[in-house]
C-alpha positions as a LaTeX table, in Angstrom:
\begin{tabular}{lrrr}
\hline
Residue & $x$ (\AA) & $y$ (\AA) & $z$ (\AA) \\
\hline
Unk1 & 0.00 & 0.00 & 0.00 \\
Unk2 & 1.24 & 3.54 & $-0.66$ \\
Unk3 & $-0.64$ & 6.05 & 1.49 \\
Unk4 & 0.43 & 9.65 & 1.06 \\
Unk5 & 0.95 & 11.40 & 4.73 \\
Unk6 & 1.84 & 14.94 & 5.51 \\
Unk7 & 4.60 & 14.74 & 7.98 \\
Unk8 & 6.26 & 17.97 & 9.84 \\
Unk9 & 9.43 & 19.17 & 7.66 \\
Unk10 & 11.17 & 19.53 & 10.97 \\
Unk11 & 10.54 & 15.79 & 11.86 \\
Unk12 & 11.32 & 14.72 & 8.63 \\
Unk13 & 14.70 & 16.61 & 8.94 \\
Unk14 & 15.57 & 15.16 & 12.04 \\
Unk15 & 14.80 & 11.83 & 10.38 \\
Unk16 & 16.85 & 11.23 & 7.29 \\
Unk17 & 20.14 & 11.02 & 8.64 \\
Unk18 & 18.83 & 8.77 & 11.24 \\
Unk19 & 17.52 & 6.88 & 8.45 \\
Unk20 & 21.12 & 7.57 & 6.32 \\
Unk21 & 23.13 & 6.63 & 9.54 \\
Unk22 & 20.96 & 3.02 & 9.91 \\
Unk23 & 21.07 & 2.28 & 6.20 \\
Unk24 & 18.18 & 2.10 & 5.61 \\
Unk25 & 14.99 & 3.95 & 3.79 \\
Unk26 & 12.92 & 6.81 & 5.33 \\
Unk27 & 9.61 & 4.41 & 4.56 \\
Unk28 & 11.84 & 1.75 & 6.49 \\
Unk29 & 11.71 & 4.36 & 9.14 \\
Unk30 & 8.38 & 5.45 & 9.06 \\
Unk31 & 7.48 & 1.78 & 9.38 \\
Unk32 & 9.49 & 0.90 & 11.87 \\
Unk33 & 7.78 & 3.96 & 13.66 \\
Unk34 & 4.26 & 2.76 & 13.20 \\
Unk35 & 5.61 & $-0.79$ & 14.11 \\
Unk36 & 6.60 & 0.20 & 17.80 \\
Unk37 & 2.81 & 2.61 & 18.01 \\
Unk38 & 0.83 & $-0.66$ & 17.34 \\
Unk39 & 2.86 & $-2.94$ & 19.89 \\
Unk40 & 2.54 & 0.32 & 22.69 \\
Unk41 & $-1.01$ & $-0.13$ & 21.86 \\
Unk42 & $-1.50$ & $-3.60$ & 22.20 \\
Unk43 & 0.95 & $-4.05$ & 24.98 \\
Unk44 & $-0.56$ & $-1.20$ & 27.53 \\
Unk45 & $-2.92$ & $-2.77$ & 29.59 \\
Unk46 & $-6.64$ & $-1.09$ & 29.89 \\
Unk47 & $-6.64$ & 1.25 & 33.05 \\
Unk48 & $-9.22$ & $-0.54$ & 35.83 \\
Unk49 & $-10.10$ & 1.21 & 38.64 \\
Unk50 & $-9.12$ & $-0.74$ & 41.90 \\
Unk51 & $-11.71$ & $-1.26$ & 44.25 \\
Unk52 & $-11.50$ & 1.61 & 47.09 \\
Unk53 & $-14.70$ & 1.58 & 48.73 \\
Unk54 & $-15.14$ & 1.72 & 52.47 \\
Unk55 & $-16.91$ & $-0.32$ & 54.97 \\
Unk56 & $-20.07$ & 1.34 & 55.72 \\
Unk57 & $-23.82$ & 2.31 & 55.01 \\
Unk58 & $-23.03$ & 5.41 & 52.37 \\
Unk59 & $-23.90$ & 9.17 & 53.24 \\
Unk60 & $-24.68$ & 10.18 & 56.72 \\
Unk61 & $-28.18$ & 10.40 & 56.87 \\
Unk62 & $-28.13$ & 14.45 & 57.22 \\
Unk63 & $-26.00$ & 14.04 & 53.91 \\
Unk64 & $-28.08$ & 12.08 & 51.92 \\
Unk65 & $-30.62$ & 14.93 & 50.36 \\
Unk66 & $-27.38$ & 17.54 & 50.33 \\
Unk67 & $-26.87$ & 19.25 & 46.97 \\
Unk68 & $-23.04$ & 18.55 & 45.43 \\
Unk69 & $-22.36$ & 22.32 & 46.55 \\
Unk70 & $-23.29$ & 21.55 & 49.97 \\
Unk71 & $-21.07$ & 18.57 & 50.32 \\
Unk72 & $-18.07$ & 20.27 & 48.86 \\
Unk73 & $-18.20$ & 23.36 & 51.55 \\
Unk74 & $-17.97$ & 20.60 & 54.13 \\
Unk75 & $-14.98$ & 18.57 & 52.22 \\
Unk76 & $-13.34$ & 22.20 & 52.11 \\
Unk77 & $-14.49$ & 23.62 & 55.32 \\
Unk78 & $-11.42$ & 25.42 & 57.05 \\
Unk79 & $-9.03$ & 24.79 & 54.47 \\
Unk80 & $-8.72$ & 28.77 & 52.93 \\
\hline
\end{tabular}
């Protein structure tokens, strides 16, 4: 396949005498570039959020009807 790509002239500066100093091609580069992307991909493993609740029975019960902006003065109460 033969896709055309815009690439930065800057990058592509910085990468032909990489490419000249490995002997090889700037596609070989380019390739080699997407090659590592794909396996970063694959290899990162999905983020899961750990389990970090409390024991307990939820909001306090004078809590439980409190708007969002009510609860937040109390988290920041005293703190500035």
């Amino acid at each position: 396949m033969k896709p055309t790509v815009d690439i930065l002239d800057s990058l592509l500066r910085e990468a032909d005498p990489l490419a000249a100093h490995e002997g090889v091609t700037r596609a070989t580069l380019i390739e080699r570039g997407l090659h590592c992307a794909v396996a970063d991909s694959k290899s990162a493993a999905p983020f899961k959020l750990r389990r970090a609740s409390v024991e307990g029975k939820g909001l306090q019960p004078e809590l439980r009807n409190a708007s969002w902006d009510q609860l937040l003065d109390l988290i920041y109460e005293g703190r500035g």
